[in-house]
GULOPA-539035 format. One record per residue (C-alpha): residue number from 1; residue in one letter; x, z, y. Coordinates in steps of 0.5 Angstrom, whole numbers, m for minus. Layout:
! residues N
REC   n res     X     Z     Y
REC NUM   a     X     Z     Y
...
***
This chain:
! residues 382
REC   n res     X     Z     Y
REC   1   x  m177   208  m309
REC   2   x  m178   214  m314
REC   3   x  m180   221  m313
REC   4   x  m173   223  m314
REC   5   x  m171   218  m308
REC   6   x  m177   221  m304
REC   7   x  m174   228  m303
REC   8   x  m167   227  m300
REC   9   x  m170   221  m295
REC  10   x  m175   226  m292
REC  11   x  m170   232  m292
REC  12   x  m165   228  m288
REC  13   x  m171   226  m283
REC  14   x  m171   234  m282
REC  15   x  m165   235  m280
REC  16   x  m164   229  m276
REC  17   x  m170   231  m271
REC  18   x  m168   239  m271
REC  19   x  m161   237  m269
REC  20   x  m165   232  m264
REC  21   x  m168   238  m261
REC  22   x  m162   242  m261
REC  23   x  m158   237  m257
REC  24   x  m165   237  m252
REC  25   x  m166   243  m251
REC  26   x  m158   244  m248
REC  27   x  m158   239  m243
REC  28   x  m165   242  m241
REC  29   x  m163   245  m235
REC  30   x  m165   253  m235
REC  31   x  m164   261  m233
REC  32   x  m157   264  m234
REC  33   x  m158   269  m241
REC  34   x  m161   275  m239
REC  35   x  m166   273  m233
REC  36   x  m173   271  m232
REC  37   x  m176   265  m232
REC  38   x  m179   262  m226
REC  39   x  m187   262  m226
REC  40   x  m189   255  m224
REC  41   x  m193   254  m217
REC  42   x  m198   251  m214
REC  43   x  m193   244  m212
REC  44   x  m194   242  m204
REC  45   x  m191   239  m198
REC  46   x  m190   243  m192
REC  47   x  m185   243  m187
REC  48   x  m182   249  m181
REC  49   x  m185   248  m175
REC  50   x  m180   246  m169
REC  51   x  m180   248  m161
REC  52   x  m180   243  m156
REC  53   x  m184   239  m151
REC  54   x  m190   236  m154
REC  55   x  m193   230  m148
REC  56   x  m200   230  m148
REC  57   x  m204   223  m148
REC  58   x  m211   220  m147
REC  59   x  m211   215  m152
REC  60   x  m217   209  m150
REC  61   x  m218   201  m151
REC  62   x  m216   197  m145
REC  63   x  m216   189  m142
REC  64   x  m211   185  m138
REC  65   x  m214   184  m132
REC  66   x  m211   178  m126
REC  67   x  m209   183  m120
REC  68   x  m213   177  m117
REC  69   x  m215   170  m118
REC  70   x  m216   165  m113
REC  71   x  m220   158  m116
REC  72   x  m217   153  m111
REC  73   x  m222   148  m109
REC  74   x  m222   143  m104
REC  75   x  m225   144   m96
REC  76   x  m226   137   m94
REC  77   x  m229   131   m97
REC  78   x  m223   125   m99
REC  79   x  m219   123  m105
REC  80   x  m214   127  m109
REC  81   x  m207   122  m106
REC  82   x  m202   128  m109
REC  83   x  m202   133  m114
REC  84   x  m195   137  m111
REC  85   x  m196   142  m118
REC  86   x  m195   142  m125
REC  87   x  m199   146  m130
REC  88   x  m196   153  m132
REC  89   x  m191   153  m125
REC  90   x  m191   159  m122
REC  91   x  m192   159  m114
REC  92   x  m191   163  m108
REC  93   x  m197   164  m102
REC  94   x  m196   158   m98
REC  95   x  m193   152  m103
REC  96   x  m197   146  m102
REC  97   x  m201   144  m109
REC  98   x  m205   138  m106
REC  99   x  m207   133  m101
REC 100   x  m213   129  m100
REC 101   x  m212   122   m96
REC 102   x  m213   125   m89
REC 103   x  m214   118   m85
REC 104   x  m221   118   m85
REC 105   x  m219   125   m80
REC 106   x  m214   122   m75
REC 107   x  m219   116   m74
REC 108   x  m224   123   m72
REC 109   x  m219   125   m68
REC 110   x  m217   118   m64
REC 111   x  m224   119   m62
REC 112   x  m225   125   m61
REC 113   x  m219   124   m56
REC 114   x  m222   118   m54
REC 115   x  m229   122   m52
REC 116   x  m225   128   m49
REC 117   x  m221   122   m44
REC 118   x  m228   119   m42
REC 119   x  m231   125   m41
REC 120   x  m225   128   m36
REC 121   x  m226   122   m32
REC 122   x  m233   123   m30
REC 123   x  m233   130   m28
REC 124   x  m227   129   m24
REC 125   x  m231   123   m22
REC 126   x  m238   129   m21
REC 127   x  m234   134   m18
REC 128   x  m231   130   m12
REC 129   x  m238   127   m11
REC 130   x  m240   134   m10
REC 131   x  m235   136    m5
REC 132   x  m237   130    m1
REC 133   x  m245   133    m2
REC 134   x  m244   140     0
REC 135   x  m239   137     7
REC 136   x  m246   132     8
REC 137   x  m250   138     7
REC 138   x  m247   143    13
REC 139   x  m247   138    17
REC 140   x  m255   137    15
REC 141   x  m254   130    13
REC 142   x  m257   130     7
REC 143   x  m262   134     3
REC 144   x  m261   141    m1
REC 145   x  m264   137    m7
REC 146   x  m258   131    m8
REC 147   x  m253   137    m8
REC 148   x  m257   141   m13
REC 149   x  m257   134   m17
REC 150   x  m250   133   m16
REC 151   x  m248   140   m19
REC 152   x  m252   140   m25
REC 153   x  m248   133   m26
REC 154   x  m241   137   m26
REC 155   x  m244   142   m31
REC 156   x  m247   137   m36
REC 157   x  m240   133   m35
REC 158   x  m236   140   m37
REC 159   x  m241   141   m42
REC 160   x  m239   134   m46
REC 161   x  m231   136   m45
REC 162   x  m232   142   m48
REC 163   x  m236   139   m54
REC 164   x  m230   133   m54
REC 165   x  m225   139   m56
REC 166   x  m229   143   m60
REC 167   x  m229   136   m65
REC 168   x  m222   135   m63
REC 169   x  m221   142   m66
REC 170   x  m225   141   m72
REC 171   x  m222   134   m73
REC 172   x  m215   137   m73
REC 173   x  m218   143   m77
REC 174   x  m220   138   m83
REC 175   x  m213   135   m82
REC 176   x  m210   142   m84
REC 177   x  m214   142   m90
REC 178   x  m213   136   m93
REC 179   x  m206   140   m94
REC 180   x  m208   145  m100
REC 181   x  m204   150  m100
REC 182   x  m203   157  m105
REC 183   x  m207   162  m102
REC 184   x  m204   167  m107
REC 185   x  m198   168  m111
REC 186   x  m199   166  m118
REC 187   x  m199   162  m125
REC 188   x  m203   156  m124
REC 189   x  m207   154  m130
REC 190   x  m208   148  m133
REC 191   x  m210   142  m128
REC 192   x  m217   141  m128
REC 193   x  m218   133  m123
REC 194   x  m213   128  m123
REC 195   x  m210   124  m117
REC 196   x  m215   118  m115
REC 197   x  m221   122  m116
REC 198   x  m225   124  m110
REC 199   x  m227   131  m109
REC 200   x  m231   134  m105
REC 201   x  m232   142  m102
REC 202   x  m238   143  m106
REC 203   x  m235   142  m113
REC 204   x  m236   147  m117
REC 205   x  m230   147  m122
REC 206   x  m224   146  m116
REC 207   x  m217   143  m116
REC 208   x  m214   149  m121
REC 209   x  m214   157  m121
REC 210   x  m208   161  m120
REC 211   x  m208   168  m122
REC 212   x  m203   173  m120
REC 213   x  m199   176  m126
REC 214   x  m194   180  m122
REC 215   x  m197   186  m121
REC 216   x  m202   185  m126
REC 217   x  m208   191  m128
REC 218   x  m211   193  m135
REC 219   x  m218   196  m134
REC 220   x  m219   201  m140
REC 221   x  m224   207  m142
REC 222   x  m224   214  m143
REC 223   x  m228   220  m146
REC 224   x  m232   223  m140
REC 225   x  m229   229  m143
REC 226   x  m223   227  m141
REC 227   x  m224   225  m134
REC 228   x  m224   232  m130
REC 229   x  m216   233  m132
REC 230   x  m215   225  m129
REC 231   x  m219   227  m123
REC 232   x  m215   234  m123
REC 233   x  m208   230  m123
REC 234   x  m210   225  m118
REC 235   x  m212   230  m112
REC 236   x  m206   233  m113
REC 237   x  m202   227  m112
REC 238   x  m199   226  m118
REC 239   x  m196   220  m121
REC 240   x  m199   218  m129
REC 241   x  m194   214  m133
REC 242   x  m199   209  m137
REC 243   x  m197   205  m143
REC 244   x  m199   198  m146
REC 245   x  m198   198  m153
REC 246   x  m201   190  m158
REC 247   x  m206   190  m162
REC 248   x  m203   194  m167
REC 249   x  m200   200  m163
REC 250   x  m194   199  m165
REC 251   x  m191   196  m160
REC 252   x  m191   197  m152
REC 253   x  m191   192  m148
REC 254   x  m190   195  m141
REC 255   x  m191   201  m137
REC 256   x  m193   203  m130
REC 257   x  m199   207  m127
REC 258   x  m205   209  m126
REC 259   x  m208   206  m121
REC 260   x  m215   210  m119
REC 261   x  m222   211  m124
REC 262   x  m228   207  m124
REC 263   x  m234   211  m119
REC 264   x  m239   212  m125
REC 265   x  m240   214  m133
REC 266   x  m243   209  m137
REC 267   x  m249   213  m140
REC 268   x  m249   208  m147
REC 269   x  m241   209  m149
REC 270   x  m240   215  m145
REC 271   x  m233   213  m143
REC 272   x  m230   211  m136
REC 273   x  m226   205  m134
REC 274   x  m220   207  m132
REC 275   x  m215   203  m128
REC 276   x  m207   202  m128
REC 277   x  m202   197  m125
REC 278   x  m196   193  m128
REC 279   x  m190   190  m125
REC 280   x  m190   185  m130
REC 281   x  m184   182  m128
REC 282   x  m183   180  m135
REC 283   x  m189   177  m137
REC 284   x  m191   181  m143
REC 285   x  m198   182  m141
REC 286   x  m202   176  m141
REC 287   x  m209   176  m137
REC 288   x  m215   178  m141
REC 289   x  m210   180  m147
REC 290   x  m213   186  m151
REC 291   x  m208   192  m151
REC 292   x  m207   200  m154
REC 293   x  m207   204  m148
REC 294   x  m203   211  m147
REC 295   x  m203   215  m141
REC 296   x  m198   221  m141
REC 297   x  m203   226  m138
REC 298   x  m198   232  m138
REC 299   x  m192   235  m142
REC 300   x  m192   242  m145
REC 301   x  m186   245  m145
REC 302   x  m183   249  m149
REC 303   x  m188   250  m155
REC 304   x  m188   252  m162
REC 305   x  m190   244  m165
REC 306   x  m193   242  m172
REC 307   x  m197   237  m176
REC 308   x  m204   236  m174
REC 309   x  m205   236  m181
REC 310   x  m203   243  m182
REC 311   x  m208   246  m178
REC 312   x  m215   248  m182
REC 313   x  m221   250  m180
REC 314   x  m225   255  m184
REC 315   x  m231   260  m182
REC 316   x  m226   266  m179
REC 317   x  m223   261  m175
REC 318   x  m216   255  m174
REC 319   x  m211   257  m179
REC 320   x  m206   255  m183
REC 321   x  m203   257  m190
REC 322   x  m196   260  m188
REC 323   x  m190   260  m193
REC 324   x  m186   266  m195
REC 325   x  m180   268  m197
REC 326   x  m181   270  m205
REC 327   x  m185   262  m204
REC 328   x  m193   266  m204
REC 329   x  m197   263  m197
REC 330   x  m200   267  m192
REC 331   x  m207   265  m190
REC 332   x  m204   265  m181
REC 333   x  m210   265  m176
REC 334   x  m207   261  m171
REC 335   x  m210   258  m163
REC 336   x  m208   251  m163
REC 337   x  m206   247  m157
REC 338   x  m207   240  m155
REC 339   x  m207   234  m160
REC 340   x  m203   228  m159
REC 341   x  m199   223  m164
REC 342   x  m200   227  m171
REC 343   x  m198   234  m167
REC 344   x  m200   240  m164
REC 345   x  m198   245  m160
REC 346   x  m199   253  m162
REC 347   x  m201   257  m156
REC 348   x  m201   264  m162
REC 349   x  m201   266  m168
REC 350   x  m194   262  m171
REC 351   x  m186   262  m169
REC 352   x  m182   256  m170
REC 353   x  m178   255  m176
REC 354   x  m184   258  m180
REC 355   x  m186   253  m185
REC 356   x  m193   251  m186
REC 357   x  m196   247  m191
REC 358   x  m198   240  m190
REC 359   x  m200   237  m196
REC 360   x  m203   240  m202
REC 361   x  m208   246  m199
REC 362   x  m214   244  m203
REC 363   x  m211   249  m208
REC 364   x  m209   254  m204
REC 365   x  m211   262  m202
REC 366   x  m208   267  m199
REC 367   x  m202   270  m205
REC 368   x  m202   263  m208
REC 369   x  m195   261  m211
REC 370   x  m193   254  m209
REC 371   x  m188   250  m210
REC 372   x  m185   246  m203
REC 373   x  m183   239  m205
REC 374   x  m180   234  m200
REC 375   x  m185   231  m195
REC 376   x  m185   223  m195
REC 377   x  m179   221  m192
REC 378   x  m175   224  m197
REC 379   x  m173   230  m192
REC 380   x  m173   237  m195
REC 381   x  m180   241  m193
REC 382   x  m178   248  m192
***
């Protein structure tokens, strides 16, 4: 391309980019002829702050603990003949689970009937012998020592009766217990000895556990700090909703109420096991099941509520960066309440519906011209 060439062609370049420019520079938005710009501000995220009722929470860690647990063993020596469960089932006080071969007891029992009737005989027998004695005796036929005999003959022969029905007694009794029966109501676990074994009372391991899952209990800790306003609330009698929430806290589980407070502070964690009861009827929570625990410890009603994140904390004090109206903040002293879920409650120092910034305070003094974005849920902030 020659030199004549060149000149037309970067000229057209010109006047295509300025009449680019032109065109950009009219869709941009900007201030009506004649007024001022805006100075640009500091950009934060902010939020007014809101009246209302702010529930107070003690947070803390806690376990699923069987309200009871009951190994079921058996109390006579025999073989296992029936198994009247299946794992998993629930039970109720008083089902039969199990029965041990009871014939080796009722032959005890024949026996023991046979010795009580032998025994009943002779002292029937001893006792008229001694009637005939003492009549023999008065009329001093015969001597004081063959009375004295015969009644030390009847007391041995009540003696050998009484001991017959105490094994009777025990025999039956052995009866009864080949007969297992549920001592609680539950949920049974898995079968731990099979029918045609023999068992035997000293066995260790037992027949089966059976836990009691409605009502169920969750043990779970506190900071020492916080154990004076449980105590306060439970001398008063007050009741104290509890919340079971799963491992990642996002789901609740159940709710019930505190039950009582452990006797003792553990000096390594300095914490206290605190512990609540749940109906359960649902069967949402499982024994030895690890929960997030939330005990509603009061409600403050009617208070001026802001994020957690807009108080801050300097030498002068708790404060917060306040935005005005011509968009400059206000460095505010403030008295914060308590603290639960991301919120806080303000005892003084600020009203609801003025905005407090939340976010982007790193850059801020008192004066600052700021800029109020939108907060992450795409809400407006101010």
């Amino acid at each position: 391309m020659t030199r004549r060439l060149w000149r037309p062609f970067l000229l057209a370049i010109v006047v295509l980019g300025a009449a680019g420019y032109w065109l950009a520079a009219r869709a941009r938005p900007g201030p009506a002829p004649g007024e001022p710009r805006a100075p640009a501000g500091i950009p934060v995220v902010a939020t007014p702050a809101r009246r209302g009722d702010l529930p107070i929470y003690l947070s803390g860690l806690g376990t699923v603990t069987a309200f009871n647990t009951v190994t079921v063993r058996s109390r006579v020596d025999g073989e296992l003949v029936k198994v009247a469960f299946e794992e998993g089932q629930y039970v109720h006080e008083g089902d039969l689970l199990a029965e041990i071969d009871p014939r080796p007891f009722e032959v005890q029992l024949a026996q023991a009937e046979g010795q009580l009737a032998r025994d009943l005989a002779l002292l029937k027998d001893a006792r008229l012998n001694l009637r005939r004695n003492e009549e023999l005796f008065a009329r001093h036929l015969i001597a004081r020592q063959q009375v004295d005999d015969q009644a030390a003959l009847v007391g041995q022969y009540e003696g050998a009766v009484k001991t017959d029905r105490g094994l009777i007694d025990n025999a039956k009794l052995q009866l009864v217990y080949c007969r297992i029966t549920a001592p609680i109501s539950g949920r049974v676990g898995l079968r731990l000895v099979d029918r045609g074994n023999i068992v035997h009372a000293s066995d260790p391991g037992g027949l089966l556990v059976i836990t009691q899952v409605e009502p169920i209990a969750v043990v779970f800790t506190i900071p020492e700090d916080d154990l004076p306003a449980v105590l306060a609330k439970l001398r008063a009698g007050a009741t104290l909703a509890v919340e079971a929430y799963d491992r990642a806290g996002e789901r609740k589980l159940a709710t019930g109420t505190l039950l009582t407070t452990d006797n003792q502070i553990d000096p390594a964690t300095g914490t206290t096991r605190l512990k609540a009861v749940f109906d359960n009827r649902d069967e949402g929570l499982f024994p030895n099941q690890f929960v997030n625990v939330r005990l509603l410890l009061d409600v403050r009603k009617d208070a001026v509520i802001v994020p957690a994140a807009a108080i801050q904390r300097g030498p002068q004090g708790t404060f917060a960066y306040v935005v005005k109206a011509d968009r400059t903040v206000e460095v505010r002293a403030l008295t914060p309440g308590p603290t639960t879920a991301g919120e806080t409650a303000i005892d003084a120092g600020l009203d609801a519906g003025e905005t407090v910034v939340v976010d982007g305070v790193d850059k801020l003094r008192a004066g600052a011209l700021v800029d109020v974005r939108t907060r992450a849920d795409g809400r407006p902030s101010a």
